[in-house]
PDB file of N, CA, C and O in Angstrom, chain B, residues numbered from 101:
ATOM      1  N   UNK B 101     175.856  55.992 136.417  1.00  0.00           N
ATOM      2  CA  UNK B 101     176.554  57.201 136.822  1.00  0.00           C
ATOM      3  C   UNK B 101     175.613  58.071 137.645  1.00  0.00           C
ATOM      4  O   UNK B 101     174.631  58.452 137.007  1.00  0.00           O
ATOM      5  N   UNK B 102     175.678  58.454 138.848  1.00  0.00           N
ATOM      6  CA  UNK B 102     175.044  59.373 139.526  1.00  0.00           C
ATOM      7  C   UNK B 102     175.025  60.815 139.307  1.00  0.00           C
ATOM      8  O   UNK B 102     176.160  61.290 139.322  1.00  0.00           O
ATOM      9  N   UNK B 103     174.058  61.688 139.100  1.00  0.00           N
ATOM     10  CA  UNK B 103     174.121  62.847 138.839  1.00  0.00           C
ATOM     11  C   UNK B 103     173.920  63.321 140.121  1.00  0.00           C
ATOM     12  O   UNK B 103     173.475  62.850 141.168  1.00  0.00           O
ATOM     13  N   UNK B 104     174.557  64.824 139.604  1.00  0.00           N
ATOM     14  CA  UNK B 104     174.020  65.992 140.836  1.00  0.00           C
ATOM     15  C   UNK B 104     172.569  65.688 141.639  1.00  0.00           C
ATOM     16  O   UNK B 104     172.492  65.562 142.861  1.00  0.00           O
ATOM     17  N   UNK B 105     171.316  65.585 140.605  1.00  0.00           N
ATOM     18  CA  UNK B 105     170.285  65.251 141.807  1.00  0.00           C
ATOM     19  C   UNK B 105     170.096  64.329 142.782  1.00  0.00           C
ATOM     20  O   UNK B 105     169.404  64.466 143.791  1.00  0.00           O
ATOM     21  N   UNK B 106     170.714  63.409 142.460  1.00  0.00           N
ATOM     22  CA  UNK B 106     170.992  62.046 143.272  1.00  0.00           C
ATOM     23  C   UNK B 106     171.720  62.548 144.881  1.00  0.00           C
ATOM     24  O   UNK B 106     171.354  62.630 146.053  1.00  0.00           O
ATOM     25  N   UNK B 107     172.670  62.742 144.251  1.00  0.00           N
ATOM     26  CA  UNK B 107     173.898  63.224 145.510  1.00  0.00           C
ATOM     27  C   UNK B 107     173.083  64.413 145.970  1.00  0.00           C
ATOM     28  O   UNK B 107     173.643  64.827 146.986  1.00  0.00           O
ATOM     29  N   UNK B 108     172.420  64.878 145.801  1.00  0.00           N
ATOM     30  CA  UNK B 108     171.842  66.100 146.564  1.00  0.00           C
ATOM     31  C   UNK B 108     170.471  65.429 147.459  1.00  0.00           C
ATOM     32  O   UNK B 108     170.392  65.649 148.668  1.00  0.00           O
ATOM     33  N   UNK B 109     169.472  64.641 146.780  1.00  0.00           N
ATOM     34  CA  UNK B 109     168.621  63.556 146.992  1.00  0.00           C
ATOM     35  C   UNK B 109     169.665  62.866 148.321  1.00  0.00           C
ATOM     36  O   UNK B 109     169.363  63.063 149.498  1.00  0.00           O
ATOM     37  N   UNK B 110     170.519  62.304 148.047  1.00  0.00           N
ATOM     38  CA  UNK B 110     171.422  61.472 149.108  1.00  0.00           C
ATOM     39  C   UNK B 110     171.465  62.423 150.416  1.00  0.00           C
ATOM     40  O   UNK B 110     170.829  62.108 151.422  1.00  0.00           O
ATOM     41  N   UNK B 111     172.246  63.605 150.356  1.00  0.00           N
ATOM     42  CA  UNK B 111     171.976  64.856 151.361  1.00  0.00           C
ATOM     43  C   UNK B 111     171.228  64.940 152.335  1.00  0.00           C
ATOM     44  O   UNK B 111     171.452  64.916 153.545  1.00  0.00           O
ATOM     45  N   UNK B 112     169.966  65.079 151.518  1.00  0.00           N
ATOM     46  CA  UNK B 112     168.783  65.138 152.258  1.00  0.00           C
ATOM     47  C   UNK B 112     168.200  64.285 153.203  1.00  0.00           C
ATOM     48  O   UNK B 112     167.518  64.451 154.214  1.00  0.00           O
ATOM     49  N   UNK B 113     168.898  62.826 152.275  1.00  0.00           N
ATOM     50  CA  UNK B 113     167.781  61.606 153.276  1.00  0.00           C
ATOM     51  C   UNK B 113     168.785  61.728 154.236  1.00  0.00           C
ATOM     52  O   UNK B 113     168.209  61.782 155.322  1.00  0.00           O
ATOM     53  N   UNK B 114     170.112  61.806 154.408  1.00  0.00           N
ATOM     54  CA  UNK B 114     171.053  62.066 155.582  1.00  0.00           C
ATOM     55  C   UNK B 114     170.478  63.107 156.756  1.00  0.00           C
ATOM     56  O   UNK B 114     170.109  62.800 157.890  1.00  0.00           O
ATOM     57  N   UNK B 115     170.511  64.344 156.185  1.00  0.00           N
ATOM     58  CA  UNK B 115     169.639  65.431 157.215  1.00  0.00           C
ATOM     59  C   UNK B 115     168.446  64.497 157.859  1.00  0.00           C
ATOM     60  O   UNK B 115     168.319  64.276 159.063  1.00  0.00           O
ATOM     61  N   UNK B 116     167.541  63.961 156.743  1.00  0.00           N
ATOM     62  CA  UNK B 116     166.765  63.113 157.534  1.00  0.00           C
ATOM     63  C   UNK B 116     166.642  62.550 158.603  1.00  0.00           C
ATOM     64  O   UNK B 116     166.056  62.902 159.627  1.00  0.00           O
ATOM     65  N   UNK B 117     167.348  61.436 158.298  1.00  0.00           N
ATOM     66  CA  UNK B 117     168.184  60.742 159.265  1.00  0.00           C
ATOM     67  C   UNK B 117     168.737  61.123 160.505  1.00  0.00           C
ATOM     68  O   UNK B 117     168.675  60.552 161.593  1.00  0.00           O
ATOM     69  N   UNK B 118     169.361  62.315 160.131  1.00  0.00           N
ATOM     70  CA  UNK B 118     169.657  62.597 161.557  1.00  0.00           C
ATOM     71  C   UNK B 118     168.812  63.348 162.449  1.00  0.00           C
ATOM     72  O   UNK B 118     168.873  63.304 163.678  1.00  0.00           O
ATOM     73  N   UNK B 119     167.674  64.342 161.455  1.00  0.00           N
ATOM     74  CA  UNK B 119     166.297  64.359 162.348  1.00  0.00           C
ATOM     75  C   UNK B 119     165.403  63.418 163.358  1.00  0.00           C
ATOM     76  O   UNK B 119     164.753  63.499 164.400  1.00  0.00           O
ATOM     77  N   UNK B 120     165.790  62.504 162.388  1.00  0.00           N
ATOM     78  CA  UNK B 120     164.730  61.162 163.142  1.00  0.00           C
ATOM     79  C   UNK B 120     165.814  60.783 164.523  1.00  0.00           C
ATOM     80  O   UNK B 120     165.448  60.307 165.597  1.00  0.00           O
ATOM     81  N   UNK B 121     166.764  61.032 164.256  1.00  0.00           N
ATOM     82  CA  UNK B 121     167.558  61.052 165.438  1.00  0.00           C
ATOM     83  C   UNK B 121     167.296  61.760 166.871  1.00  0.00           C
ATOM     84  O   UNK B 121     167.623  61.469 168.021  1.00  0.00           O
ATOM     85  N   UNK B 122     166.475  62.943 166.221  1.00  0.00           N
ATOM     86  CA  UNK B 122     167.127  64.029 167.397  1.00  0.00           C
ATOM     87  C   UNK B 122     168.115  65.122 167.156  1.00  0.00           C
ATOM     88  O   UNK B 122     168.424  65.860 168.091  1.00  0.00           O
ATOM     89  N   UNK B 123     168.699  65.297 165.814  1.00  0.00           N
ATOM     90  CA  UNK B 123     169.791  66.017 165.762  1.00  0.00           C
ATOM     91  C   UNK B 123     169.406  66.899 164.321  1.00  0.00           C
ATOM     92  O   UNK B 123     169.059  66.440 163.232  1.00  0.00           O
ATOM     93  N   UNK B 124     169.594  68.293 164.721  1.00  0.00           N
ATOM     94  CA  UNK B 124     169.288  69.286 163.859  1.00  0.00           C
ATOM     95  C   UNK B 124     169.406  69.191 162.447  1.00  0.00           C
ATOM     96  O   UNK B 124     170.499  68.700 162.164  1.00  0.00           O
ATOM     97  N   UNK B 125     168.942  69.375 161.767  1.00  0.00           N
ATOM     98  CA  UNK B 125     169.426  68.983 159.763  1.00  0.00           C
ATOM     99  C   UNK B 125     170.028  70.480 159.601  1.00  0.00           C
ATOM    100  O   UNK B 125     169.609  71.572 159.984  1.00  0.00           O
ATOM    101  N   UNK B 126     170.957  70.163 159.020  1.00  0.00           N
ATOM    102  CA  UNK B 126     171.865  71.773 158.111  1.00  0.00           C
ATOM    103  C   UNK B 126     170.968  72.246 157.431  1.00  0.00           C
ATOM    104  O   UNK B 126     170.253  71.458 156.811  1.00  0.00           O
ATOM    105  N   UNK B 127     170.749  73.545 157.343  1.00  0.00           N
ATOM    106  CA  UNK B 127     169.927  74.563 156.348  1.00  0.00           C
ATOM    107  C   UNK B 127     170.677  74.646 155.676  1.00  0.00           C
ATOM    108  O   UNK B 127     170.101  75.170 154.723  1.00  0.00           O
ATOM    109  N   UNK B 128     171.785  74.496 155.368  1.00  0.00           N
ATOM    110  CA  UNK B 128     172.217  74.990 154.302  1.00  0.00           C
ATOM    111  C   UNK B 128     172.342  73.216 153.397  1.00  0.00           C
ATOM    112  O   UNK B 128     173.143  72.909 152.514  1.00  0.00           O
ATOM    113  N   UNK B 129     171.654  72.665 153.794  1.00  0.00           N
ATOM    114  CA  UNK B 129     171.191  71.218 152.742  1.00  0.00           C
ATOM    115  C   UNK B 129     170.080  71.267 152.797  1.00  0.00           C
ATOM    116  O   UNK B 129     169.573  70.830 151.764  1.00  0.00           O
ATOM    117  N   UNK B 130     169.091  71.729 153.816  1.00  0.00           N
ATOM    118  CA  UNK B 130     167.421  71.505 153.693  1.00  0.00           C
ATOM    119  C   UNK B 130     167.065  73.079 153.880  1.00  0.00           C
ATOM    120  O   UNK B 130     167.408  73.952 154.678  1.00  0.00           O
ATOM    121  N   UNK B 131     166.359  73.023 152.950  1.00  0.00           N
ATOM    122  CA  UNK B 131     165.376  74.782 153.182  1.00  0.00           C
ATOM    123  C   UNK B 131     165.071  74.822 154.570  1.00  0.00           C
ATOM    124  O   UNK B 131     164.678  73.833 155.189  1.00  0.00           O
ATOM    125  N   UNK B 132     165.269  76.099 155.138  1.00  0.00           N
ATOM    126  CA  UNK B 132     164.512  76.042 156.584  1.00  0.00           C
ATOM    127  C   UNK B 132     163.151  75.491 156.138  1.00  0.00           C
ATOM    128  O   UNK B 132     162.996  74.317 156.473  1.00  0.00           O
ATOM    129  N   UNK B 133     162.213  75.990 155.527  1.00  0.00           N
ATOM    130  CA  UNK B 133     161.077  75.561 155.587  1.00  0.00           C
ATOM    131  C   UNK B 133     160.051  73.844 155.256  1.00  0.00           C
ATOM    132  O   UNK B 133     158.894  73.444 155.378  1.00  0.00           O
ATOM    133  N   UNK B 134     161.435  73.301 154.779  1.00  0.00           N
ATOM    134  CA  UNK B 134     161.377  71.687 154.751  1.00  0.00           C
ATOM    135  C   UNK B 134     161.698  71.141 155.979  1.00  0.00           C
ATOM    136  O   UNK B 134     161.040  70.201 156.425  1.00  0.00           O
ATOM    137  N   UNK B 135     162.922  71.767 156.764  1.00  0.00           N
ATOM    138  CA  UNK B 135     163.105  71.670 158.131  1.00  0.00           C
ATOM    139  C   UNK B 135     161.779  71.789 159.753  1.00  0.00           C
ATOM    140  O   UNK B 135     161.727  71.213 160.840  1.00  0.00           O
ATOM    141  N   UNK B 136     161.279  72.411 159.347  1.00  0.00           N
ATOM    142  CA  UNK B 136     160.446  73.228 160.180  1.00  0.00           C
ATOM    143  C   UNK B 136     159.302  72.290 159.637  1.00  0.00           C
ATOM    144  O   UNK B 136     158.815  71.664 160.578  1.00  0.00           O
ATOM    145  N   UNK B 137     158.955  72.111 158.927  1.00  0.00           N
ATOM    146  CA  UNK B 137     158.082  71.103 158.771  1.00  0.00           C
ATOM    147  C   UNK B 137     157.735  69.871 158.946  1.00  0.00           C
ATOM    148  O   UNK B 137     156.650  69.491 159.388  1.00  0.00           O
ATOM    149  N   UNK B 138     158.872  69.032 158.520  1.00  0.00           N
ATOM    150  CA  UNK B 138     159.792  68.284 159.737  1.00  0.00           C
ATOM    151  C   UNK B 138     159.765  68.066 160.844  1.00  0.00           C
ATOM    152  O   UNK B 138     159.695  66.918 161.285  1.00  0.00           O
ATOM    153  N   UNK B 139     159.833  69.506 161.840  1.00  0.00           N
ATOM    154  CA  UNK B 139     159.883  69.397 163.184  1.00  0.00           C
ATOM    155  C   UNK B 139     158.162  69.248 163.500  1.00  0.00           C
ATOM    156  O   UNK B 139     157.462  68.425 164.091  1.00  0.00           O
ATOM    157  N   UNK B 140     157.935  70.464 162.792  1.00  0.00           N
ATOM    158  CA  UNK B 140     156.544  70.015 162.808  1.00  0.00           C
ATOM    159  C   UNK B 140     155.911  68.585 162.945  1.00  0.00           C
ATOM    160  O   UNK B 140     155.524  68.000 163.957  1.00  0.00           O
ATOM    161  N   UNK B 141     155.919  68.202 161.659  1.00  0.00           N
ATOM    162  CA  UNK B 141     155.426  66.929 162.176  1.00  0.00           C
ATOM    163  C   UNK B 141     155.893  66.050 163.039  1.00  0.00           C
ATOM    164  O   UNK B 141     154.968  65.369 163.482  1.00  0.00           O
ATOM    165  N   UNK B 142     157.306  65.657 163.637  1.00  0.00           N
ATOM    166  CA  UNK B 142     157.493  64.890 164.435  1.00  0.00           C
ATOM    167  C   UNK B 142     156.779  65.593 165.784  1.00  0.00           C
ATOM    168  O   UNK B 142     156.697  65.007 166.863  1.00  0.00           O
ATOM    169  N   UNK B 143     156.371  66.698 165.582  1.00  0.00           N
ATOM    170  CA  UNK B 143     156.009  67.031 167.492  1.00  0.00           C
ATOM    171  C   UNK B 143     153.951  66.446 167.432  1.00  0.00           C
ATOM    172  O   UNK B 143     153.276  66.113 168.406  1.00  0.00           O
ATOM    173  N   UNK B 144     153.629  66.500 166.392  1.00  0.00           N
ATOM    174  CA  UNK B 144     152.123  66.131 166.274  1.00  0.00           C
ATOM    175  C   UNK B 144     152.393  64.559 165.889  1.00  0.00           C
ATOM    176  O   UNK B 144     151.492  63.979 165.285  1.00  0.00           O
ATOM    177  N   UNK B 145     153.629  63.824 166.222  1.00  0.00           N
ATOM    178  CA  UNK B 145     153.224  62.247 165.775  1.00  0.00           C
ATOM    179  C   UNK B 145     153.037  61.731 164.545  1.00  0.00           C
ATOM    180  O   UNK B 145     152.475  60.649 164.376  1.00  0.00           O
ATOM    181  N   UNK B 146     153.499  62.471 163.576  1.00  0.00           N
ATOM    182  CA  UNK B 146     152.769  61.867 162.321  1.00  0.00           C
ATOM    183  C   UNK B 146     154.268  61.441 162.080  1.00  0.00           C
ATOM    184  O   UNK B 146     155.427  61.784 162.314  1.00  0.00           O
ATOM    185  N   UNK B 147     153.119  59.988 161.154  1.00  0.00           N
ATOM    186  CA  UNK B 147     154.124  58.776 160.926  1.00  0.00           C
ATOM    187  C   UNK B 147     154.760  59.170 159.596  1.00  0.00           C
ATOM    188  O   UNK B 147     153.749  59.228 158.896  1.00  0.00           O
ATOM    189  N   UNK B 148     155.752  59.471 158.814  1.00  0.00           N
ATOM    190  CA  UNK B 148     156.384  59.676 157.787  1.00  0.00           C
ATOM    191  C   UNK B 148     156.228  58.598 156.535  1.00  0.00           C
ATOM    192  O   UNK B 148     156.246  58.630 155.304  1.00  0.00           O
ATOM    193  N   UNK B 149     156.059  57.595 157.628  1.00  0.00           N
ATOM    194  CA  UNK B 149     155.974  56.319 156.564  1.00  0.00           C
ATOM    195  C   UNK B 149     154.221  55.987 156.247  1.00  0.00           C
ATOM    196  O   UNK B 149     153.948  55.403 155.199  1.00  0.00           O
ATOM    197  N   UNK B 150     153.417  56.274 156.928  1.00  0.00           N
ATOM    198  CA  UNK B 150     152.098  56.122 156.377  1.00  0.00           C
ATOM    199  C   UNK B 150     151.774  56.845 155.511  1.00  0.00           C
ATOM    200  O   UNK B 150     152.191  57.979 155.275  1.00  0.00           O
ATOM    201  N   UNK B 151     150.679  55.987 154.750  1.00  0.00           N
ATOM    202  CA  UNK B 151     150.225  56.583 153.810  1.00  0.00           C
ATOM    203  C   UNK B 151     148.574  56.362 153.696  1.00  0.00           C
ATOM    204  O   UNK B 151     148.077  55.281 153.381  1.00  0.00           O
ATOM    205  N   UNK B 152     147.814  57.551 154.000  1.00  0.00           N
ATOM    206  CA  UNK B 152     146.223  57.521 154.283  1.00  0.00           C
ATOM    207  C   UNK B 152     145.828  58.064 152.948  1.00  0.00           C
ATOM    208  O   UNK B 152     146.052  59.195 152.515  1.00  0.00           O
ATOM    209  N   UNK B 153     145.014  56.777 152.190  1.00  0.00           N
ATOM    210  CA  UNK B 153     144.309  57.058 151.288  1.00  0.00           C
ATOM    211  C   UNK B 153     142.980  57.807 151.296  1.00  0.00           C
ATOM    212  O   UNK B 153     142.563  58.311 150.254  1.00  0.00           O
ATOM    213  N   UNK B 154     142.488  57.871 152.129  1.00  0.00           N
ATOM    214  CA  UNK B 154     141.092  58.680 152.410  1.00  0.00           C
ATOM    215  C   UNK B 154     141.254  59.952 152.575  1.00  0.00           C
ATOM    216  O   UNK B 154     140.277  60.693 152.685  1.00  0.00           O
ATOM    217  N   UNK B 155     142.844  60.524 152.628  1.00  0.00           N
ATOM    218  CA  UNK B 155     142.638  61.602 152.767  1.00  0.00           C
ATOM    219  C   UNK B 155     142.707  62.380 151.184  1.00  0.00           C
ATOM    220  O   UNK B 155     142.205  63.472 150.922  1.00  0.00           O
ATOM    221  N   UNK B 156     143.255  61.742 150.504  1.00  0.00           N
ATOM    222  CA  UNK B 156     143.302  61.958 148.939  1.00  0.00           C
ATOM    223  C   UNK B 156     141.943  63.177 148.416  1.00  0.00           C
ATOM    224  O   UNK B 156     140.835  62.915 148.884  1.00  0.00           O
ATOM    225  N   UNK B 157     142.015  64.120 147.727  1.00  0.00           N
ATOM    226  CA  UNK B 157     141.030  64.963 147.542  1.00  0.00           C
ATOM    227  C   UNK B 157     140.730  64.258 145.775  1.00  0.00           C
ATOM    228  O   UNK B 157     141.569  63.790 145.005  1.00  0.00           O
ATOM    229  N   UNK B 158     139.621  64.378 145.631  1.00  0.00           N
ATOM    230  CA  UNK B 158     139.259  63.826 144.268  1.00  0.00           C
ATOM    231  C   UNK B 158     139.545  65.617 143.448  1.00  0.00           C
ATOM    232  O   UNK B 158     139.728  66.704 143.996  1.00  0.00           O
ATOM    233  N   UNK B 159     139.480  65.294 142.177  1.00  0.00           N
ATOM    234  CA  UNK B 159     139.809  66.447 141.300  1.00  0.00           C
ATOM    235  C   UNK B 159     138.857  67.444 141.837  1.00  0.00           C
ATOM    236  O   UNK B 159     139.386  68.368 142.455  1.00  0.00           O
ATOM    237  N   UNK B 160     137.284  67.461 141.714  1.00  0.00           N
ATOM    238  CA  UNK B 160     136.510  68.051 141.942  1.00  0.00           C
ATOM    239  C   UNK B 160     136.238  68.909 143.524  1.00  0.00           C
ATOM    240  O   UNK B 160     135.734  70.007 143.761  1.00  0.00           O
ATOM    241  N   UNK B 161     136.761  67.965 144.326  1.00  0.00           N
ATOM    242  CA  UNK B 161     136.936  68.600 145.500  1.00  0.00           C
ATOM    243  C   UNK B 161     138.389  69.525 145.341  1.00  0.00           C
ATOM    244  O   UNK B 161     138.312  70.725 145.606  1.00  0.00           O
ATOM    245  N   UNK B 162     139.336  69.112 145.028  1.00  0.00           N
ATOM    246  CA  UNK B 162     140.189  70.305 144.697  1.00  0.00           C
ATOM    247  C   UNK B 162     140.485  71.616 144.056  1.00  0.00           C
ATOM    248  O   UNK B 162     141.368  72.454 144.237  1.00  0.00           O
ATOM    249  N   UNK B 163     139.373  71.522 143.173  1.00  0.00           N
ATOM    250  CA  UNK B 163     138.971  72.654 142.047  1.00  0.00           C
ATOM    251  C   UNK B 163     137.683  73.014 144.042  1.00  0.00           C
ATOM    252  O   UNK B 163     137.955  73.788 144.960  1.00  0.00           O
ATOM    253  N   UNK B 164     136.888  72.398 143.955  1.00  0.00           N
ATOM    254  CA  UNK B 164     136.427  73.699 144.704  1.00  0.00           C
ATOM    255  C   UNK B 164     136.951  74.547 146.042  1.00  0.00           C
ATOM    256  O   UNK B 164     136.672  75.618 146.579  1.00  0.00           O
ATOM    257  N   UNK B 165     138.105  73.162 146.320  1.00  0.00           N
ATOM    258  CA  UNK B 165     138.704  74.040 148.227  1.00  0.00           C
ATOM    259  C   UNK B 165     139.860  75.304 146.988  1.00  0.00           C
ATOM    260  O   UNK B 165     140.207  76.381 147.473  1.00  0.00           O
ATOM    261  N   UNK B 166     140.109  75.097 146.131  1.00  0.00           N
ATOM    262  CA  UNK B 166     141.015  76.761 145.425  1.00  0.00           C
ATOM    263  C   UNK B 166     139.528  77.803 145.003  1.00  0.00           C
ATOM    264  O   UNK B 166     139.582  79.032 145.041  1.00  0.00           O
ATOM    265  N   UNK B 167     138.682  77.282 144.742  1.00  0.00           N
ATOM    266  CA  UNK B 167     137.497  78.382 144.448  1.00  0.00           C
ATOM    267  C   UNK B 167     136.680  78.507 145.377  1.00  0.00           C
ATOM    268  O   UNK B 167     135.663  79.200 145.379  1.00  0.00           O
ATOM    269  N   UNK B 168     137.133  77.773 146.290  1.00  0.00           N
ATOM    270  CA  UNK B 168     135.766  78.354 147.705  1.00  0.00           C
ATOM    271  C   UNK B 168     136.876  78.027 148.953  1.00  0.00           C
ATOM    272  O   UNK B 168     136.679  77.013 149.622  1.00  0.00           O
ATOM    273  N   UNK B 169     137.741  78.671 149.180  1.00  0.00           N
ATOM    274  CA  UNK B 169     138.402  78.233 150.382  1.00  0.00           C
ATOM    275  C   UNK B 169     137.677  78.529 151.970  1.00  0.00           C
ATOM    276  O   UNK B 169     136.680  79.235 152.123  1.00  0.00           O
ATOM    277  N   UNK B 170     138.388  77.852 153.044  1.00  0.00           N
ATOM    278  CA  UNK B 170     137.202  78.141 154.102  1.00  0.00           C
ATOM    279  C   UNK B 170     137.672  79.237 154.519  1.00  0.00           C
ATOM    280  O   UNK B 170     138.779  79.507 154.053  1.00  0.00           O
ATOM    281  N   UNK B 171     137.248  79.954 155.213  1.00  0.00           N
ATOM    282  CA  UNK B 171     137.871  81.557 155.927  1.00  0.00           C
ATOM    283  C   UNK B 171     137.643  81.081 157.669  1.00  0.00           C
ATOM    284  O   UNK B 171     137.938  81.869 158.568  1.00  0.00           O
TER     285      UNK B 171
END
């Protein structure tokens, strides 16, 4: 049985979809700011489907970029 998150999950990868198209996603299914991010990345090239392990922050480096951020 599919729940609400699913069908809402479903929504989204649609908006998707039609991003990767070329064609605007509804805000009123994607936060502007999931949108815009989105656009974002398709205008800098980044691949959606890669996945770069090196960029991974180990625990310790993450505890210090929140206690020493760069300015």
């Amino acid at each position: 049985m599919e729940n609400l998150n699913d069908r809402h999950s479903d929504k989204i990868f649609k908006e998707w979809n039609k991003m990767i198209k070329g064609v605007k996603a509804d805000p009123k299914i994607v936060k502007p700011e999931i949108i815009s991010a989105w656009e974002k990345s398709f205008k800098l090239n980044i691949d959606p489907y890669r996945f770069d392990k090196s960029i991974i922050l180990t625990s310790e480096e993450r505890r210090e970029s929140l206690l020493y951020p760069k300015v």
